[in-house]
C-alpha positions in Angstrom: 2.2 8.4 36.9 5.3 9.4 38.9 3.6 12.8 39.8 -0.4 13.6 39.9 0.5 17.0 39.8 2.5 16.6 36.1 -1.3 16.3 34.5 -2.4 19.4 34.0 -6.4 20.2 34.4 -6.6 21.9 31.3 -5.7 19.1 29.2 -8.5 17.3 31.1 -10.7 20.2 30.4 -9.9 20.2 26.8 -10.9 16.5 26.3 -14.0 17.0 28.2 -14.9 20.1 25.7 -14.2 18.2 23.1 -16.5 14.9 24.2 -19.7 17.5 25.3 -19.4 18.2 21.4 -23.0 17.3 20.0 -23.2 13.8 18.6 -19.8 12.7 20.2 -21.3 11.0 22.7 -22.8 8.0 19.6 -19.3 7.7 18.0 -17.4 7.2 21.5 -20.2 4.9 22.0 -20.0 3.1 18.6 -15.8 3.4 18.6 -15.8 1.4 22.2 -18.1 -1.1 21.0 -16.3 -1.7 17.8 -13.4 -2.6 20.0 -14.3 -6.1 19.9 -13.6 -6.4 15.8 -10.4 -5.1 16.6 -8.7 -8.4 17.8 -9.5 -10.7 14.8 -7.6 -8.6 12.7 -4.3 -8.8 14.3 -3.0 -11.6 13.0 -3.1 -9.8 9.1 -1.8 -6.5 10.4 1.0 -8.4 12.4 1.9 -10.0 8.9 1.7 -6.7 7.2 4.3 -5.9 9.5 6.4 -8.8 9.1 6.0 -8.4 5.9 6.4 -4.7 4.9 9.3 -4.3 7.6 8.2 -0.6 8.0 10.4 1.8 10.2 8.3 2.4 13.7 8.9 4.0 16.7 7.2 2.8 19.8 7.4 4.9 23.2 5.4 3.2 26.1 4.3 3.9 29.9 5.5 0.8 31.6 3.0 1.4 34.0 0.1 1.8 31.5 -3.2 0.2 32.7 -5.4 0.8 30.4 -3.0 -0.7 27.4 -0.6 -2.5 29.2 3.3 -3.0 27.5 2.7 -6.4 26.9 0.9 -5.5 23.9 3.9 -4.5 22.3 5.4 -8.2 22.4 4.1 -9.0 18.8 5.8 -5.4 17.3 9.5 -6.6 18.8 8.9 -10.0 17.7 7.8 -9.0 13.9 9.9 -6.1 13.4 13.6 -5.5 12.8 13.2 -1.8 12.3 11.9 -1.1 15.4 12.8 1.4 17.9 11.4 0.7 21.5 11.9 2.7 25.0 9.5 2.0 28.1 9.3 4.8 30.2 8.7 4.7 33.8 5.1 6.2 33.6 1.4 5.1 32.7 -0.9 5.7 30.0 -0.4 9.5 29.8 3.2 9.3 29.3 3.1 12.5 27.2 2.1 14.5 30.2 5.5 13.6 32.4 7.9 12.8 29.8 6.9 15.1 26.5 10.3 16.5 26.0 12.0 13.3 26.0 9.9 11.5 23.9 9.3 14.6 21.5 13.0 14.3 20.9 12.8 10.6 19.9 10.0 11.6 17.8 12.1 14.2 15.8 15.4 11.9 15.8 13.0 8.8 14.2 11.8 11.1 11.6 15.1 12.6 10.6 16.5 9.3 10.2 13.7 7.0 8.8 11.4 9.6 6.3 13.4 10.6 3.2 14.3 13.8 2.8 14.2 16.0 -0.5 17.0 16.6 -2.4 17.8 20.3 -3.0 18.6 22.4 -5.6 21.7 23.6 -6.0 
């Protein structure tokens, strides 16, 4: 993070709420430890991508430690339809940089999801 102070306590407060929920405690602990059947399977989703050529947005912390950029190599080498930006932040890039990546959000979607055709 560039600023501490850009992550709000509440946000932390929210999540913390949410994983005292009863029984959350056995799926975090069963979602982390399937984690490990995770990495087998990337070489068919990376030819689903090379494959389907689907429109993707990817916004990153370059100073994410938890999921570091690297792991975006295989998405700019499969895909020609990719947008990337790196952002000068970590893993909770959301909480510094929301209005900037909401906007690419919104400009990927008006440009890569069809829109209806209206009556006249």
């Amino acid at each position: 993070m560039r600023d501490l102070e850009a992550i709000s306590p509440d946000g932390w407060m929210h999540d913390q709420a949410e994983m005292d929920r009863p029984g959350n405690k056995d799926i975090q602990l069963e979602l982390f430890y399937s984690y490990g059947s995770n990495s087998p399977l990337y070489p068919s989703w990376q030819q689903y991508f090379r494959d389907n050529q689907s429109p993707m947005l990817i916004v990153w912390g370059k100073n994410d430690q938890i999921i570091p950029a690297a792991g975006t190599e295989p998405y700019k080498r499969d895909l020609k339809n990719l947008e990337f930006h790196l952002f000068d932040t970590g893993h909770f890039a959301l909480e510094e940089d929301l209005a900037q990546i909401g906007s690419l959000m919104m400009a990927f979607l008006e440009k890569s999801v069809p829109q209806p055709v209206k009556a006249r």
